[in-house]
N, C-alpha and C positions, 0 to 999 in steps of 0.2 A: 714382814713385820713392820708395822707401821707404830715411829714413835710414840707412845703413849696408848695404842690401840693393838690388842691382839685379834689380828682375821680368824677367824673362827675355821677348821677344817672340814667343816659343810654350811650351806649356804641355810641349809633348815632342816630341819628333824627327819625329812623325808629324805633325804639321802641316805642317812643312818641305817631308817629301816629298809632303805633298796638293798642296800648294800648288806645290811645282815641277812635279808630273807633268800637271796640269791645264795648265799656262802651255804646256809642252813638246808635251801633247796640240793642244792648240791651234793653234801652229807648223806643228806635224807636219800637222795635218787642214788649214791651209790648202793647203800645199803641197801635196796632196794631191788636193786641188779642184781650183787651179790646173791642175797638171802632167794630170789626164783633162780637164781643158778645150783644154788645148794642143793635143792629139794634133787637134781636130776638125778636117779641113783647111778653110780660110777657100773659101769660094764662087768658083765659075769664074766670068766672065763673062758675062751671061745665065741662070746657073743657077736655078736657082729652090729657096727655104730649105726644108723639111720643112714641111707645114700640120698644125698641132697642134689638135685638137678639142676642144672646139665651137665653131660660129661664129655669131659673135653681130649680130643685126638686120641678118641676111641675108647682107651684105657684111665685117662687121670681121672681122680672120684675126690668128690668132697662129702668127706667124712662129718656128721653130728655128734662129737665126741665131748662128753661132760669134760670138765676143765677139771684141770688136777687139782685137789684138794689144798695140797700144801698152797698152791698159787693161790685161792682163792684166801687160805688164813694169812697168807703175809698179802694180801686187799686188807683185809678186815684190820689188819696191825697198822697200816695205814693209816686207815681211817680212824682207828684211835688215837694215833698221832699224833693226825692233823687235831683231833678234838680238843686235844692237852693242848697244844701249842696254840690255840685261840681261844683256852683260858687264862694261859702264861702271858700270851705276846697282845697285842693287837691284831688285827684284821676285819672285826665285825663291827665295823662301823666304827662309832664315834667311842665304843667299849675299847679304853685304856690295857684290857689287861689286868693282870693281878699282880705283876713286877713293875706298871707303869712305867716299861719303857718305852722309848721313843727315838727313832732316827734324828731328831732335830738336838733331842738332850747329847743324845751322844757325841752329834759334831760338833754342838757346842762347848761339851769339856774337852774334845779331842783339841778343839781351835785354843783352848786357853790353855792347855799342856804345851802347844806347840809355841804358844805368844808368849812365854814364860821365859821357855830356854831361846824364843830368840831375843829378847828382853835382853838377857845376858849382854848379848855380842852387841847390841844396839844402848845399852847404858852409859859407857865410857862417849858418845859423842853429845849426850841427849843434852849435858849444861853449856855444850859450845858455843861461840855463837856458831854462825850459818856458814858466813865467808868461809870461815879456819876448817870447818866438816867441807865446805867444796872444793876447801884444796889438800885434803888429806886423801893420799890413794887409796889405802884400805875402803875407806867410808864411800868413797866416787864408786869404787868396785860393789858395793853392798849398795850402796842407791841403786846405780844400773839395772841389777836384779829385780828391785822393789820397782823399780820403772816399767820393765819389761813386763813383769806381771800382773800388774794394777795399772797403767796407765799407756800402755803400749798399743792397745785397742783402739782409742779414740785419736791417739797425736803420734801413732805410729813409733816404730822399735827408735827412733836418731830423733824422736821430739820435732819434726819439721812438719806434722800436723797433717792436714788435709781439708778437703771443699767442706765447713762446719765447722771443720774443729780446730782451733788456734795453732801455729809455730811458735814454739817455744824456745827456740834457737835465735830470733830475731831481737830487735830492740825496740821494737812495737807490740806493746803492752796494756790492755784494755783498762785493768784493773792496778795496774803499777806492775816495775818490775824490781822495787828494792827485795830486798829478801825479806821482810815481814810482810810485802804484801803477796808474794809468791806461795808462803808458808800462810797466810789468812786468806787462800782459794783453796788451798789445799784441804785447811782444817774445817771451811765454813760452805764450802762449793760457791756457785756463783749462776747467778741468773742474770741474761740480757737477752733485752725482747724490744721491737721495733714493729709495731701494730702497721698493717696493712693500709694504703691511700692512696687515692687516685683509680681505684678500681675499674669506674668507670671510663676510664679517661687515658688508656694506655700511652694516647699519644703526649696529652700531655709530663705520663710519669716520662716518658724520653726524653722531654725536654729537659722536666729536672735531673734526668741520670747526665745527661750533656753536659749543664751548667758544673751538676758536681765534679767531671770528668775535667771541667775547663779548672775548677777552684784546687786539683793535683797540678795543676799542668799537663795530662794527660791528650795525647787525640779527640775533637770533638766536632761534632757541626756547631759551628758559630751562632748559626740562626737559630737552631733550637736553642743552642744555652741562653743565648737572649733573652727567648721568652720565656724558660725554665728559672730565670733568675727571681720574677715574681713569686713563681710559684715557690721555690725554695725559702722562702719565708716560712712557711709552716713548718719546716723541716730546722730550723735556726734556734728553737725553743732550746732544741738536744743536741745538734751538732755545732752551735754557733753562726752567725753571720761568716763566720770567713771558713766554717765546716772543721775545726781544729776540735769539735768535741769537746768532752769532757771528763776529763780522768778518773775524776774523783765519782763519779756517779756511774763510769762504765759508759759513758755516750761515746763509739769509733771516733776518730779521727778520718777525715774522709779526704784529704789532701796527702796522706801518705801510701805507700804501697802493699799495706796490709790488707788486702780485701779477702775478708774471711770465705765468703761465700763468690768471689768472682767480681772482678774490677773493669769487669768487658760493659759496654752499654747495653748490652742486652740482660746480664747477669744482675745492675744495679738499677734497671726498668723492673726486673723480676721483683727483687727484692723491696722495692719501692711499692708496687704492685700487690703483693703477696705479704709483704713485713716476714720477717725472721723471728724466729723465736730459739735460743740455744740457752745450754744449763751445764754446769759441770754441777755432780753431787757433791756435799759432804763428805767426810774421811774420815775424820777423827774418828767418831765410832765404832767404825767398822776397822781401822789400820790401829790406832792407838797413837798416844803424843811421841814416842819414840819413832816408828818408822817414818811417822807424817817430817818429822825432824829430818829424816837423810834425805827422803824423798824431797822437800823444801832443797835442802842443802843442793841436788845432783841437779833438780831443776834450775836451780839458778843459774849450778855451774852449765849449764850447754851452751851457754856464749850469747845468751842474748840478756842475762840477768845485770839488774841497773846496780850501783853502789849505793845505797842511803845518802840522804843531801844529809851533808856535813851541821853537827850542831851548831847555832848562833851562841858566843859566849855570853854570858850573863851581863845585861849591863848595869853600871854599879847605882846605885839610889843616890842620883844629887843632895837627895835631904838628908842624907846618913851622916853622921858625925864622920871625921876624919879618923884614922886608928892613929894613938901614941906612937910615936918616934919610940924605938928601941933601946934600953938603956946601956 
């Protein structure tokens, strides 16, 4: 389901009627079986079945023996069945049904039964702030959970990430690491992309992955950074002159040890080369503001979560009258 757009369950009318005429075919061809089965009249007494050829190790015979009746009426109950239950249910296509149920309705009240009563247990932390929910046990133990299960896939079960996808235990933070901005990746996902340069020109991208290598203090050949330094000019727009990025827009910091995708000269040739493109989704919609709350809260707490820079006090208006002395 795409926000504001429902994908339609066939792509056009003619799936509909594939799908009903095959169902319908079906029906039809059992009946069909059946009803020249029926006609065989069932054996006389003594009669002897048709002997069907070959016979095998002398003795064994295969018999032409009419099907027993009853077998053939519990076919037929079958088949009326099946006919009831694809007026009841779905199956023939893009035809609802006459209960108009649906697999998708279902597990959508079942998910809102289920987000109700855990609503419950997730209310007492929801007006906390962040810090106070990542140092309360209960709540660290119910995050963990909510981690494991929604975000353990991509940044692995202990949040230390992987080749793509950020460490969340670190103090190298793309997008901030106070707690409202931990909690506003959560709630809003986050998109960063680095368009692809120098294509042609691998050798040159070496040069610039060197110069960058040189602007960590990392290992590099000297002589390529040299000549990479020109060229890192175009790369200065988003990482800065001295490559320290930018926080506030998501541009890496490229002088520290965070290298999402590999910090070897060959991995930052790549990606220079190639440009990266990574995305975390949206949450909200799917978790709701309660769990995105613990899940904010446990993410912070994994040891790499910043403190909010402290507020600047107000300062006082020179042009303000002085207040009365007290009497």
């Amino acid at each position: 389901m795409i926000e504001g757009y429902a994908v339609p369950d066939f792509i056009s009318d003619f799936w509909h009627y594939y799908i009903a005429a095959i169902t319908a075919a079906g029906i039809l061809f059992s009946l069909w079986l059946l009803k020249s089965q029926s006609s065989v009249k069932p054996l006389a007494p003594g009669e002897q079945a048709e002997l069907m050829h070959p016979v095998w190790d002398g003795d064994l015979q295969e018999l032409n023996n009419p099907l027993p009746r009853w077998w053939m009426w519990m076919f037929y109950l079958l088949i009326v069945f099946g006919i009831v239950y694809l007026v009841i249910f779905p199956g023939m296509g893009k035809y609802a049904g006459m209960l108009g149920w649906s697999s998708a309705q279902e597990w959508q009240d079942e998910k809102t039964r289920v987000d109700a009563e855990f609503d419950k247990e997730f209310q007492p932390f929801a007006g906390q702030d962040l810090m106070a929910v990542a140092a309360d046990p209960k709540a660290k133990e119910m995050g963990g959970h909510l981690f494991l299960t929604y975000c353990s896939q991509c940044h692995g079960s202990s949040g230390q990430g992987a080749t793509g996808f950020p460490d969340l235990t670190d103090n190298k933070w793309l997008f901030g690491g106070a707690p409202d901005d931990v909690k506003a990746s959560i709630v809003n996902g986050r998109v960063a992309e680095m368009p692809g340069g120098l294509a042609g020109d691998v050798q040159g991208a070496k040069e610039v992955a060197n110069y960058v290598l040189l602007l960590g203090g990392k290992p590099h050949d000297a002589a390529l950074a040299a000549t990479g330094k020109e060229k890192f000019a175009a790369c200065a727009g988003c990482h800065g002159e001295d490559g320290k990025g930018m926080k506030a827009a998501g541009f890496p910091d490229l002088t520290d040890d965070a290298w999402q995708y590999g910090g070897s000269e060959a991995a930052i040739t790549e990606s220079i080369v190639k440009g990266r493109k990574g995305g975390m989704p949206a949450q909200l919609e799917q978790l709701g503001e309660n769990k995105v709350h613990l899940l904010a809260a446990y993410v912070w707490g994994l040891g790499g979560g910043q403190k909010p820079a402290p507020v600047a006090p107000p300062v006082p208006d020179a042009a303000a009258p002085a207040a009365a002395p007290a009497q």
